[in-house]
C-alpha positions, 0 to 999 in steps of 0.5 A, spaced: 603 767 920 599 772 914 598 779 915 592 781 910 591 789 907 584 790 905 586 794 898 582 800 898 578 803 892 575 809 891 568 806 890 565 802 883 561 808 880 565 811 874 563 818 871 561 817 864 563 821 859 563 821 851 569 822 846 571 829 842 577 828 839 578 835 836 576 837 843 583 835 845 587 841 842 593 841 849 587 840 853 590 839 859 588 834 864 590 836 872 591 830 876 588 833 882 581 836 878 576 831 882 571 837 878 572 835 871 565 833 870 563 839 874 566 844 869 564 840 863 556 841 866 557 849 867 560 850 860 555 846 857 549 852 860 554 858 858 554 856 850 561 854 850 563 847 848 564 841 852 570 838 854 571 830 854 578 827 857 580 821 857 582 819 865 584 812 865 590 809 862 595 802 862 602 804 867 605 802 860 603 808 857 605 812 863 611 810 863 616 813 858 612 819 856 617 826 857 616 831 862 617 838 860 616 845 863 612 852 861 617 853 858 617 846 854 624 844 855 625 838 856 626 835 864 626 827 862 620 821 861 617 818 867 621 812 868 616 809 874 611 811 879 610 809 886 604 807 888 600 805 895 597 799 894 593 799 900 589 805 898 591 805 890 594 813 891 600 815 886 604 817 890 611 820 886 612 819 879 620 818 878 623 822 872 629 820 869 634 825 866 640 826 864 645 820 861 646 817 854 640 813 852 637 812 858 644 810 861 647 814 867 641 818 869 639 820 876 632 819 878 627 824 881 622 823 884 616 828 884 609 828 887 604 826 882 600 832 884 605 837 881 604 833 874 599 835 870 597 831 864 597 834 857 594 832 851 598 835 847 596 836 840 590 834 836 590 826 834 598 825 836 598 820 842 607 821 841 605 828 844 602 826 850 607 829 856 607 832 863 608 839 865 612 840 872 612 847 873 619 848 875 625 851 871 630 847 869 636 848 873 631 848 879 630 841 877 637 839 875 638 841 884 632 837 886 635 831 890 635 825 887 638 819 886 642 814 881 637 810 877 640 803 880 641 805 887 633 806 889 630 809 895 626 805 900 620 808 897 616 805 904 621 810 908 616 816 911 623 820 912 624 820 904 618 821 903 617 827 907 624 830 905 620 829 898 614 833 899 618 838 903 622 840 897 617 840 892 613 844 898 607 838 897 602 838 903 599 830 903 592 831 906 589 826 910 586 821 906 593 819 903 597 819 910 591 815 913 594 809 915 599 808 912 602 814 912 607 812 906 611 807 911 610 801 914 603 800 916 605 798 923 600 793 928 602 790 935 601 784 938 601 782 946 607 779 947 608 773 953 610 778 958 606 783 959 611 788 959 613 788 952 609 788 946 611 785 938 611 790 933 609 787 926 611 791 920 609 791 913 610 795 907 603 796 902 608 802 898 611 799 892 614 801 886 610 800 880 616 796 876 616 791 882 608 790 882 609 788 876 609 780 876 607 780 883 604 773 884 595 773 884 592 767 888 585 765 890 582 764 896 583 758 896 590 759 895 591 756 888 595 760 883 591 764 878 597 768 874 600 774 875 599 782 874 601 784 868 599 791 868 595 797 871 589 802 869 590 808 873 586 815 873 590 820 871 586 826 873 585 823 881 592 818 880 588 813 883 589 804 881 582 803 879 584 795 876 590 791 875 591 787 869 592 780 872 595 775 866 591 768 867 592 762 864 597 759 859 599 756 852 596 749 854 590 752 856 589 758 850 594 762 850 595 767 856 588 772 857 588 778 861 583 780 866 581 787 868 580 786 876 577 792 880 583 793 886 577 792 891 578 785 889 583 785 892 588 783 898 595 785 898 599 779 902 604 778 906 606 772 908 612 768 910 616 768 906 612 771 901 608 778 897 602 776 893 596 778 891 589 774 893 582 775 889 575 773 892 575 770 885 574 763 884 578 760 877 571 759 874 570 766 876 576 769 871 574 763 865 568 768 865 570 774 866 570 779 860 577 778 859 581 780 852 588 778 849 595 781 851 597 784 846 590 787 844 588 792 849 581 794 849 580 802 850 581 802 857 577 809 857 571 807 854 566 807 860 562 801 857 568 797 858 569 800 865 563 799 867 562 791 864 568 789 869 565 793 875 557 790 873 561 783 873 565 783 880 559 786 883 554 780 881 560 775 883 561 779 890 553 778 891 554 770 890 559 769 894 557 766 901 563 766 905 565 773 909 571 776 907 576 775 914 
């Protein structure tokens, strides 16, 4: 029996916006500003200059950056993220502090809204950090865990323990559904008196989507996810990076897919992902080699990968189930 969780996505449109390096002087980007592009119209008619930030960025370069307080001391680095696939939302971003080159530290897992993105300064990407706006003893009494005995991040109960210490309210779009925990349906069983309750989990780690398997509908084996590209300011999975091919074939390319592309599976004994793609479909997908990346936050290319998939859904005869 397969359960199926339509991955949401947020819509196709992307706002545009054009590079100003020297703009970037610590310009803070907070990831709950869904006004961005508001404020930058307002100051382009007051006579001040505008701003442009660059939004999306790879789970890669996300992880590993250092968190730091107001008073820049030093709270740790991003060592994963846990992230919703059913509706694309981060959730928490887990900081690993203490320890001896990463060995023996304890985790803390923060909501993502109480992170703010920082630039840092001007042409440096090395001092690109987050801010959390707690002191360093607050932070060291927060409640953890050890970096090899995780949590179930699908638990509603860790995860309202989280957002209470952090005084974190989640609204209605980030509880909808799936409320963190398993997304629960109910089937009638033989007797009337009794009901089947089958759960399943879309909260996932990000290390653990990583290698997740990506079939078509067909059910043939496409490749497998290789990285994401998340909105910083809205903390928000815009597409998954799925790995195609092999050295047989020219060398494994990576393909940028939209999340709306695709369904999150359970199966029998089995997590994949299916895209409504066929093979043909990514042959001629926009796609570019691993280990030379694209700049993810260039709206021309964004825009490609979306204009793409959008012709392809139109093609495509047979109704998704």
């Amino acid at each position: 029996m397969r359960n199926y969780v339509k991955a949401a996505w947020a819509g196709a449109a992307l706002a545009a916006f054009a590079f100003t390096p020297a703009a970037w002087a610590d310009e803070p980007a907070k990831i709950n500003n869904a006004n961005n592009n508001n404020a930058n119209d307002n100051n382009a008619t007051s006579g001040q200059t505008r701003v442009a930030i660059a939004r999306d960025f790879r789970t890669a370069d996300i992880i590993g950056l250092y968190v730091k307080n107001n008073k820049h001391e030093d709270l740790g680095k991003i060592d994963d993220l846990v992230i919703d696939m059913k509706t694309g939302d981060v959730r928490y971003a887990a900081i690993a502090y203490g320890g001896v080159a990463g060995i023996g530290s304890k985790l803390f897992a923060v909501p993502w809204q109480k992170l703010t993105f920082m630039f840092g300064e001007p042409n440096k990407a090395n001092s690109r950090h987050f801010m959390l706006d707690v002191s360093k003893e607050q932070f060291e009494n927060s409640p953890g865990f050890d970096s090899s005995h995780w949590p179930n991040v699908a638990d509603q109960n860790w995860s309202a323990s989280v957002d209470k210490h952090y005084n974190f309210e989640r609204n209605a779009h980030s509880n909808a559904n799936s409320n963190v925990t398993n997304a629960q349906t109910t089937a009638n069983a033989d007797n009337a008196n009794r009901q089947q309750t089958v759960a399943y989990e879309t909260v996932f780690r990000a290390s653990k989507i990583k290698g997740l398997e990506v079939r078509n509908d067909k059910n043939e084996h496409l490749g497998d996810i290789d990285d994401m590209v998340i909105d910083v300011t809205k903390g928000h999975v815009k597409y998954l990076a799925l790995s195609y091919g092999s050295w047989f074939t020219g060398g494994n390319k990576l393909f940028a897919v939209p999340l709306s592309s695709f369904t999150l599976t359970h199966d029998n004994n089995k997590t994949f992902f299916t895209v409504n793609a066929s093979q043909d479909t990514l042959k001629n997908a926009p796609g570019f080699d691993k280990n030379n990346w694209p700049d993810t936050a260039k709206p021309d290319w964004a825009s490609g990968i979306d204009s793409y998939y959008q012709r392809t859904a139109q093609r495509t005869t047979t109704p998704r189930q």
